[in-house]
N, C-alpha and C positions, 0 to 999 in steps of 0.2 A: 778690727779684730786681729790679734794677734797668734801666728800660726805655731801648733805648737812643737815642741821640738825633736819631738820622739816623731811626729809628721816628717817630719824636712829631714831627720835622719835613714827612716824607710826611705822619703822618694831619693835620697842622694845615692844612699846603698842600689836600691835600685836602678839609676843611672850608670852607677858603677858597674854592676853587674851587665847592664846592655851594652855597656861598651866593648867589656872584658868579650861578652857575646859576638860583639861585631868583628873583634880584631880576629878569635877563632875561625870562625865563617871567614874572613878573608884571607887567611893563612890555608883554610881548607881548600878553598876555590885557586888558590895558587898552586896548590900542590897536584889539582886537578890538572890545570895547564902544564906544570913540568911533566908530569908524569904522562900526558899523551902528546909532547911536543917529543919526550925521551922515545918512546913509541915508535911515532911517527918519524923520526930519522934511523932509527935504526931499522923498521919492516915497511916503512910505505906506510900505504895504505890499513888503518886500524881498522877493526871490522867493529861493525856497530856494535856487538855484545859486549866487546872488552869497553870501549868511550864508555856504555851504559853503565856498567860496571865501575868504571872508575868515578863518572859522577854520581854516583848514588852512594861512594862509601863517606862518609862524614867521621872516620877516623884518621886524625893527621897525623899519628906514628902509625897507623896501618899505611897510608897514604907515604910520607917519608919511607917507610920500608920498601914499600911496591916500587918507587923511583929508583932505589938501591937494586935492586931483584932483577928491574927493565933494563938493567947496566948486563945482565948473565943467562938471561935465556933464551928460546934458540926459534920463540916464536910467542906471538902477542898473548893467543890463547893459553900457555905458560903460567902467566900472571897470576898470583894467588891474592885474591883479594874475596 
């Protein structure tokens, strides 16, 4: 049986799409790390609400800005996220 091609074009688009998904998610989850490694040199100790905060936002130009921001303020809870 021969698959047909408007098939194998859905499942490629698809594949495509899960990729493009994965590389997001992992550019997000990095910027998680910068952004409370940035943190955590400049105040110590991060207090749970800010880490929670930071892993729970899943915008990576919100996420990019917040790493800019933890460069000028004068305490953790500061953070606008």
């Amino acid at each position: 049986m021969r698959k047909s091609q408007v098939v194998e074009e859905w499942r490629e688009e698809g594949r495509a799409e899960g990729r493009a998904e994965g590389r997001l998610q992992g550019r997000i989850e990095a910027l998680h790390e910068i952004l409370l490694i940035v943190l955590h040199q400049r105040f110590g100790q991060v207090p749970e609400a800010v880490v929670q905060r930071v892993r729970t936002c899943m915008d990576a130009a919100r996420l990019r800005a917040a790493v800019e921001e933890a460069l000028d303020i004068q305490s953790p809870g500061q953070l606008q996220l």
